[in-house]
N, C-alpha and C positions, 0 to 999 in steps of 0.2 A: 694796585696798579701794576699791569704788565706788560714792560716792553721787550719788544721783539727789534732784535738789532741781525742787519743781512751782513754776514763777514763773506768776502771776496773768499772760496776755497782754492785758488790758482795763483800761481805769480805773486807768494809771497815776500818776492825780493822786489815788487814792486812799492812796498809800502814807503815811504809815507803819502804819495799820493795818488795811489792806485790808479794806473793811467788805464789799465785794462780790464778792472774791476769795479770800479765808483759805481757805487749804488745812487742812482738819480736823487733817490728821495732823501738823501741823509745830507743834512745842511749843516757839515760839521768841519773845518780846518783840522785836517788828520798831518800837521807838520808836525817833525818832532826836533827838540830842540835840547842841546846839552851843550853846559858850560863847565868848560874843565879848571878844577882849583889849581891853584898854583902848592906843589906841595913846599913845603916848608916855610908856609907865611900864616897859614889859618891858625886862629889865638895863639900867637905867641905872645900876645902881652898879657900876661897876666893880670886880672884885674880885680879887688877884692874892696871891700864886701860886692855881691854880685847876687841877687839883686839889690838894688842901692836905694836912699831916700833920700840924703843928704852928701858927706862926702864921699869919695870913693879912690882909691889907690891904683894906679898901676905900674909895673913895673915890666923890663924889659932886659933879655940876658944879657945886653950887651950895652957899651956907653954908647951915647947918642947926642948931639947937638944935632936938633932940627925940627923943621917946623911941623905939629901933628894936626889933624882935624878930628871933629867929633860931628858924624852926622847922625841926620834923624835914619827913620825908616824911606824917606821917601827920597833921598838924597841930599836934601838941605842942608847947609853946613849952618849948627848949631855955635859952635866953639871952634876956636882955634890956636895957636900958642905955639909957643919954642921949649922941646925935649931938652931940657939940661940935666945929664945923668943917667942915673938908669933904674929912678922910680918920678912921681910923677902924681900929685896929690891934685884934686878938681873938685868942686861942688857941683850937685847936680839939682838940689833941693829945688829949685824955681821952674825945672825943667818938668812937663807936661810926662803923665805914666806912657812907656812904650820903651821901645828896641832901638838903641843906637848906638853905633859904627864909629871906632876908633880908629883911626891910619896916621902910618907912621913912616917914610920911606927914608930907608939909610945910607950911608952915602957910598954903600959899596952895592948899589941897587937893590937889596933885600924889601919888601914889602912887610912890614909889620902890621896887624890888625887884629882886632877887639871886638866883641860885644860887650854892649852892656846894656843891663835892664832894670829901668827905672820905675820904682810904685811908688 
């Protein structure tokens, strides 16, 4: 199978939606989209064993009283609870295999957050 794709050769600062170039026949949403991390928040909680079946550990560098969630992949909050200290033991055995989102915000605004992957 071979496709032929027509690129605009002019008015490359027009992209993402080529107001003077769009090819009629291409039925395609050419937006582009970027979300900027926040730096010093992605995995700072450690979390071990990883991938998990049963229990699973995490810990955080700093002390903490405060409330964390666990969600799914799709946003759902799964779990939820009060950080006292700065590790932080959880069962996941009952919980369905996939990827989910630890959050944890401190009380000097920092954002704390996890993955964790459950088989």
């Amino acid at each position: 199978m071979i496709l032929n794709f027509l690129i605009p050769m002019k008015r490359f600062a027009t992209i993402p939606n080529f107001p003077h170039g769009r090819q009629s026949h291409l039925n395609c949403d050419s937006t582009l989209v970027a979300v900027a991390e926040t730096k010093g928040a992605v995995n700072l909680i450690h979390i071990s064993p990883n991938p998990s079946t049963a229990k699973t550990t995490l810990s955080l560098p700093i002390f903490a009283l405060r409330p964390w969630l666990l969600t799914n992949i799709s946003g759902k909050m799964i779990q939820k609870g009060t950080w006292l200290g700065t590790s932080l033991q959880t069962k996941v055995q009952d919980y369905p295999p996939g990827l989910y989102f630890f959050q944890l915000l401190a009380e000097d605004g920092r954002a704390f957050v996890g993955k964790l992957v459950v088989r």
